[in-house]
C-alpha positions in Angstrom: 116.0 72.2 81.1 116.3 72.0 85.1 117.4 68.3 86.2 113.7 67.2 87.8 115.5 64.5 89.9 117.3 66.5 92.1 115.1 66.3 95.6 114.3 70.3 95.9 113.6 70.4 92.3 111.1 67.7 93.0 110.0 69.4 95.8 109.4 72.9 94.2 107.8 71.2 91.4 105.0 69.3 93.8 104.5 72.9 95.8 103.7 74.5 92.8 101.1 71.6 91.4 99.7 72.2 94.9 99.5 75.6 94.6 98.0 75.5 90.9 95.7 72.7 92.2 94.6 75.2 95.3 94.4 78.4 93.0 92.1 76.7 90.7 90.0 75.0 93.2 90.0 78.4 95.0 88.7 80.1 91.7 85.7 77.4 90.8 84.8 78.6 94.3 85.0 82.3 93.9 83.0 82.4 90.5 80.4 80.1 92.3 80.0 82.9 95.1 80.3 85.3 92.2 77.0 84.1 91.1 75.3 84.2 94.7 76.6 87.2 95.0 75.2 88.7 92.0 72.1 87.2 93.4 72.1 88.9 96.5 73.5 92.5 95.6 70.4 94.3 94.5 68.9 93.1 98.3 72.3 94.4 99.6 72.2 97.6 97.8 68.6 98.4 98.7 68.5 97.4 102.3 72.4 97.7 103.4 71.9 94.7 105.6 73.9 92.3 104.2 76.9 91.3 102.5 79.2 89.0 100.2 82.2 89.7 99.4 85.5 87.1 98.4 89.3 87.3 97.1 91.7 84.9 96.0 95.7 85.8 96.2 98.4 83.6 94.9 101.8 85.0 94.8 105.4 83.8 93.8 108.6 84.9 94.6 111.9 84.0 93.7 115.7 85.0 94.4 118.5 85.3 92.2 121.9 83.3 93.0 123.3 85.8 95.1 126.4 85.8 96.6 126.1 84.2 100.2 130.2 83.3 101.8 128.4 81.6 104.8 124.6 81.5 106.5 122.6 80.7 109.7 119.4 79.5 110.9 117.1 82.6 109.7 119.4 83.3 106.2 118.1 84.2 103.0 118.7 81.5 100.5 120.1 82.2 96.9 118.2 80.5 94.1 115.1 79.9 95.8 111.4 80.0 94.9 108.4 79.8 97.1 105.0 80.9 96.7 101.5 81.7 98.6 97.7 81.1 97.6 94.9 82.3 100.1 90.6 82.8 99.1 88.9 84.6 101.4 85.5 85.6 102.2 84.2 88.7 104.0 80.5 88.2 105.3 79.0 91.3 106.6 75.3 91.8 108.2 73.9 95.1 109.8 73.0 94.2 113.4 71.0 97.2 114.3 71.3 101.2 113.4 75.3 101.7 112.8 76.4 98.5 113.9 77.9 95.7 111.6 79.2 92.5 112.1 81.7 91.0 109.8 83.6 87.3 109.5 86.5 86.0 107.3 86.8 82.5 106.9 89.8 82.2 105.4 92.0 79.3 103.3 96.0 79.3 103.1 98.5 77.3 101.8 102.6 77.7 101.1 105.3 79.6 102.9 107.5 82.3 102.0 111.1 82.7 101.1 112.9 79.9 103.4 110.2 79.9 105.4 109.7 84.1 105.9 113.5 84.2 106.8 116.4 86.5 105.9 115.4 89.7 105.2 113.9 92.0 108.2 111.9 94.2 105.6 110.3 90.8 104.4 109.9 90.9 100.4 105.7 89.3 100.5 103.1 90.9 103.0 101.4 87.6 101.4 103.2 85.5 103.7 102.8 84.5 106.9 105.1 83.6 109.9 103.0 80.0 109.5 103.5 77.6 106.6 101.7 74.6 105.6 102.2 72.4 102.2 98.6 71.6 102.5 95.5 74.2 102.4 94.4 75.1 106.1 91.6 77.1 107.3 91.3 79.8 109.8 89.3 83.2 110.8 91.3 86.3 110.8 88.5 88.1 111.5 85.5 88.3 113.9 84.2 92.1 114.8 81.6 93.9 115.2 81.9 98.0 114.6 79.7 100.2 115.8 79.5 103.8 113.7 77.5 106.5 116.2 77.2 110.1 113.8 77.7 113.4 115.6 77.2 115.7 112.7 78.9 117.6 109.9 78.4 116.4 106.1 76.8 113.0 105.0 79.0 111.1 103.5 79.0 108.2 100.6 80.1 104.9 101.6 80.8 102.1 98.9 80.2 98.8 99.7 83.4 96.7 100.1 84.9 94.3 101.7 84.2 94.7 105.7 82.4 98.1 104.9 78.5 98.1 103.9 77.7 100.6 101.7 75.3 103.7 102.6 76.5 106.7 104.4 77.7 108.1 107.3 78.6 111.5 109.3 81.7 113.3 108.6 81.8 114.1 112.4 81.3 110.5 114.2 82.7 108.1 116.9 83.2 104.3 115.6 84.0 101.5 117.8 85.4 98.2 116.6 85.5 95.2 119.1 86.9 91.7 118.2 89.5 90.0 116.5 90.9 91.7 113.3 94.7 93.0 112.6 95.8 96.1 114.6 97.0 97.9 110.9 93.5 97.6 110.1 92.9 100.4 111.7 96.1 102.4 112.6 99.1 102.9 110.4 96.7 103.1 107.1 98.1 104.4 103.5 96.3 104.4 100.3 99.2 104.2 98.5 101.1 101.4 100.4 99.0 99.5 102.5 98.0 96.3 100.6 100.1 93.5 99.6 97.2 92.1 97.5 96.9 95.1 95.2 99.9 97.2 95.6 103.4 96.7 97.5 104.8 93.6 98.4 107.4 94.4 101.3 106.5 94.2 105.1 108.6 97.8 105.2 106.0 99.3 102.4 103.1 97.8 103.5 103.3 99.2 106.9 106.5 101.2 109.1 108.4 98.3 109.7 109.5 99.3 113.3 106.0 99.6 114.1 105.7 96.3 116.5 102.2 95.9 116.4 100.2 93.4 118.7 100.0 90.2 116.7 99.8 86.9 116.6 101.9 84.5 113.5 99.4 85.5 111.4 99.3 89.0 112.2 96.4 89.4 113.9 95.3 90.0 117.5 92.1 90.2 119.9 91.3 93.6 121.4 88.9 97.3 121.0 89.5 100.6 119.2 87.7 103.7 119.4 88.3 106.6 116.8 87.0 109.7 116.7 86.2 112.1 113.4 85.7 115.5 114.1 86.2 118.0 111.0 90.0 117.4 109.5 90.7 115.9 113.1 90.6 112.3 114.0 91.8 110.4 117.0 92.4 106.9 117.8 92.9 104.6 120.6 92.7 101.1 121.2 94.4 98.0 123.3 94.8 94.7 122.0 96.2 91.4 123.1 99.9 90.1 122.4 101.1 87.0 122.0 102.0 84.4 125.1 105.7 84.6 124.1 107.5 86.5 121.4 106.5 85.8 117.6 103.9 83.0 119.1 101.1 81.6 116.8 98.9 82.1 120.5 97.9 84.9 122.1 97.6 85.8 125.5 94.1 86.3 126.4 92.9 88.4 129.1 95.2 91.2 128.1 97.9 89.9 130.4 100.4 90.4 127.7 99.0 94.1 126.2 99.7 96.7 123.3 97.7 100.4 123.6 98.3 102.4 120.3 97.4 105.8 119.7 97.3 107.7 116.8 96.2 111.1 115.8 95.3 112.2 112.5 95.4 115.1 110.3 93.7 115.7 106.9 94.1 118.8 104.7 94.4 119.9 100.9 97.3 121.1 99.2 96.9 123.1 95.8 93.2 121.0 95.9 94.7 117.5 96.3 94.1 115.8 99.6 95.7 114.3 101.8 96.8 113.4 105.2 99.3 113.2 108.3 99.6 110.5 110.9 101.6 110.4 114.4 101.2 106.9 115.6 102.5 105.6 119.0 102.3 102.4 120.9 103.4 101.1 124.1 104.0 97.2 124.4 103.9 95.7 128.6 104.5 91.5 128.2 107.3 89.3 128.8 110.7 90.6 126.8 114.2 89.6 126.6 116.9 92.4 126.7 119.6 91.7 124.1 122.7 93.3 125.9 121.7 91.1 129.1 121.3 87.7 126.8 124.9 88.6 125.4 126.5 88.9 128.8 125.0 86.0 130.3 126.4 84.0 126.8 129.9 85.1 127.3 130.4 84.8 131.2 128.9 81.1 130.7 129.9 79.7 127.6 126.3 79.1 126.1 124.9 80.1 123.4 122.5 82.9 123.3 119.4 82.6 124.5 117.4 85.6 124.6 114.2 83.9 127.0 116.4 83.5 129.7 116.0 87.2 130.3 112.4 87.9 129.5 110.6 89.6 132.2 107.8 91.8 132.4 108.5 95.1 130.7 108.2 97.6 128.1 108.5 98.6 124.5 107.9 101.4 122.8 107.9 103.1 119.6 106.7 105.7 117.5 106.3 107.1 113.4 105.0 109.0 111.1 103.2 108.1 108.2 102.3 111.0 105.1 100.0 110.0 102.6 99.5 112.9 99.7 98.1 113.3 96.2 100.8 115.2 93.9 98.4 115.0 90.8 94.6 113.1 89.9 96.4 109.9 89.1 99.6 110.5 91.3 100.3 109.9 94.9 102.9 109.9 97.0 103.5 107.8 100.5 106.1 108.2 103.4 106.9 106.6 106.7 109.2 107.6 109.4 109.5 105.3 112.4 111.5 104.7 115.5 111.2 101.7 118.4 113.2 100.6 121.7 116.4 99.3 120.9 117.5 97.3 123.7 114.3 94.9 123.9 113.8 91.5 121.9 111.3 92.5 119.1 108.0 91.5 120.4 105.3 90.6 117.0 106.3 92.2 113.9 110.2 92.3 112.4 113.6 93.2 113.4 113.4 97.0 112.4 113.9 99.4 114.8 114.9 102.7 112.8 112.9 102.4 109.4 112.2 105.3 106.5 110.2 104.7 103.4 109.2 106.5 100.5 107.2 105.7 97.4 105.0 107.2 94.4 101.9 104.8 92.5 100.9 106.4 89.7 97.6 105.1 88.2 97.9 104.0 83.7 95.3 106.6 82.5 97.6 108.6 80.8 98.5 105.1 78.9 94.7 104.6 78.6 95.3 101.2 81.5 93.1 103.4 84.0 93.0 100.3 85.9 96.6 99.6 85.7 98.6 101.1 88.4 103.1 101.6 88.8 104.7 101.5 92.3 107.9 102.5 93.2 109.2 102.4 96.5 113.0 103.3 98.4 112.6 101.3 102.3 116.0 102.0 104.6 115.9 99.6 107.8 118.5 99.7 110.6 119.0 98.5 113.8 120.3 99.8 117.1 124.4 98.7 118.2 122.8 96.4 120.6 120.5 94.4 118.8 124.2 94.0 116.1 126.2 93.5 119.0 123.4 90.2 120.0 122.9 89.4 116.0 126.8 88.9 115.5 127.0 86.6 119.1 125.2 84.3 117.6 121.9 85.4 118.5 118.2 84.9 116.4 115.5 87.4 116.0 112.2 86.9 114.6 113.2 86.7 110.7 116.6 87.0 110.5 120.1 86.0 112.1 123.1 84.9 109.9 124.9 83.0 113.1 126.8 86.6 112.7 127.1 89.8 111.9 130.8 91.2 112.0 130.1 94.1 109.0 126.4 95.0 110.1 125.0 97.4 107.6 121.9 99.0 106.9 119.1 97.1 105.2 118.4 98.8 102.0 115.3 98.2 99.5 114.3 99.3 96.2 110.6 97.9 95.0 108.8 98.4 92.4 105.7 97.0 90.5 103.2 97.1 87.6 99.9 96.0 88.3 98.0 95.2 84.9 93.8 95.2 85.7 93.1 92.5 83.1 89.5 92.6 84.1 87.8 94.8 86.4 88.2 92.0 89.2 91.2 90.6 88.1 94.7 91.6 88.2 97.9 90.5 87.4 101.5 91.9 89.1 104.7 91.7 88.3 107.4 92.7 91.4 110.8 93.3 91.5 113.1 94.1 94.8 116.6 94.9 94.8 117.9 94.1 98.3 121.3 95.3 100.1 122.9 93.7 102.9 119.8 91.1 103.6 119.6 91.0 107.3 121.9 93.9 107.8 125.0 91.8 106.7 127.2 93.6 104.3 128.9 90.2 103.5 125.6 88.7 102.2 123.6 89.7 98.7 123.0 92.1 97.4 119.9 90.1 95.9 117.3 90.6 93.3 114.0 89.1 94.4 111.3 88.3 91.8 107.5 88.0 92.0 104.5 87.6 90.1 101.1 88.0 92.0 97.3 86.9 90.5 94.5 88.7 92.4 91.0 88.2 92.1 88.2 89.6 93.9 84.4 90.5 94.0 
């Protein structure tokens, strides 16, 4: 039996009455909306005006005693357990012919492993560069899109959350103006795109060297426009950054800007679909260069401090994200991507080189048709520069040991079984296997545990 009166004991103990305290209030809630609505979805279905939609997420994580000779400010810890609860409601209403408006209040509460620390291919997309012991509320979404049909087939559309159901063009232009995440729209998988239902990591989730415009939360102000035409579709869009690096604030005005493009390719192979992405993006705001904060540490004396060399400049990056159906209940996922290497790390994670590969395979040959298993292989690495200002002394936005003088890549192995135990509910078990956390061979390797309770109508 764990000794209770040990003071992180204790406190573990109180976050997770907290967090069973949250969870449950969280569900009373979410079967109360269930009920209204239940009330309101024949009105929805018939008129495709209006919508209610909800979720509740509560996720916990733990790491095994791994072997750890020293640490630094941004070090994974071993032995440690922290977890994540958020409800959310999606409230969508059909302003005029092809235009909808959707809102997400939004309630969160915990943190993630030492704070989201250690590991640059972060082991919960649940978590959030923002903690808080106590439930807080916020809207990480506001938009309206507007859907204009050129042609080509009509097409089904199932009513979910921050979609109304009805139909739509295959051929169309749709426009999306507000504040939402920028991997809403760009960098999208099927197979490994949401840490509510499917992969956990940061690295899965999305390419990891993909810096995407952000705030702490991971979501920005700004426009996209995409365009469908046959197996064709282009996007564009520019969004807002943050006022400095990895900042809970954005800088409005698009004085601190990201423009992404991506251009998309669907196709069949032996009749099972699927599709190819090029995505791009181009970064202008206030960045440090990491070979410049080195210098400047070892002609004075100081320690390094990457802000003294931010000025206006650029960041860019590219990948390559394949999303394809091997059989009716097998898929396949991989990403390929590739960023600056010289310039502090803007939004996202300290990934410049990242590869990823994966296969979810849905239970209906187990008769658990609602029951899917993940598997993915993620391979991070960093350029000789961004080492050379890791093992000075130097922090980025999730990791920094205080050194780095056997810098290796970051390796991840994760994989998952998502059991449906009703239609609405779901229950997952996760398991990483991580080598050289933070891209330090003399840390870990660790095994990270998780167990995720989703819920959603």
């Amino acid at each position: 039996m764990a000794d209770t009166s040990h003071p992180r004991t204790e406190r573990n103990l109180r976050r997770c009455v907290r967090a069973m305290y949250v969870a449950a209030t969280c569900s009373m809630a979410a079967v109360g909306l269930l009920f209204l609505h239940a009330s309101c979805v024949q009105a929805a279905d018939e008129s495709d005006s209006f919508a209610i939609h909800g979720q509740m997420t509560y996720t916990v994580q733990a790491t095994d005693g791994f072997h750890a000779p020293y640490s630094g400010p941004s070090s994974l810890s071993p032995a440690r357990n922290d977890e994540t609860v958020d409800a959310t409601l999606f409230l969508g209403a059909k302003l005029w012919q092809g235009a909808e408006f959707w809102i997400n209040p939004e309630i969160d509460q915990g943190f993630g492993l030492d704070n989201t620390l250690g590991v640059a291919g972060f082991p919960s997309g649940e978590a959030y560069k923002v903690g808080a012991y106590h439930p807080y509320f916020r809207l990480p979404r506001v938009f309206v899109r507007q859907t204009i049909d050129e042609g080509g087939e009509q097409e089904s559309i199932a009513g979910v959350a921050n979609q109304l159901g009805g139909s739509r063009n295959a051929d169309r232009w749709v426009f999306t103006v507000g504040k939402f995440s920028v991997v809403d729209i760009f960098d999208n998988n099927q197979y490994a795109h949401d840490p509510r239902n499917d992969f956990l990591n940061w690295a899965a989730i999305d390419t990891g060297s993909f810096d995407y415009a952000a705030d702490a939360w991971g979501y920005t102000v700004g426009a996209a426009a995409e365009r469908y035409q046959g197996a064709w579709t282009v996007r564009a869009g520019v969004f807002d950054g943050s006022n400095v690096p990895n900042s809970a604030h954005l800088e409005p005005g698009l004085h601190e800007l990201q423009v992404d493009l991506e251009l998309e390719h669907r196709h069949e192979i032996l009749e099972h679909p699927g599709k190819v992405m090029l995505t791009a993006y181009e970064t202008r705001a206030r960045l440090g260069l990491l070979d410049e904060a080195v210098e400047i540490a070892q002609a004075t004396g100081d320690p390094v401090d990457i802000a003294a060399t931010r000025r206006l400049r650029d960041r860019f990056g590219a990948d390559v994200n394949l999303e394809q159906e091997l059989a009716n209940d097998l898929g396949m996922f991989a990403r390929v991507g590739k960023s600056t290497g010289n310039v502090e790390v803007y939004e996202f994670t300290d990934i410049d080189r990242s590869v990823s590969v994966g296969l979810s395979l849905k239970g209906s040959h187990w008769t658990r048709a609602d029951d899917t298993v993940g598997l993915a292989v993620i391979d991070n690495g960093i350029s000789a520069a961004r080492e050379q200002y890791l093992n000075a002394g130097g922090l980025g936005i999730v990791v920094g040991d205080g050194r780095l003088p056997h810098p290796g890549a970051e390796q991840i192995l994760e994989t998952y079984y998502n059991l449906g135990l009703l239609s609405q509910l779901h229950l997952t078990f996760d398991y990483q296997f991580v080598k050289n956390p933070g891209y330090n061979t003399d840390r870990g390797p660790v095994s990270i545990f998780a167990i995720r309770v989703h819920a959603q109508f």
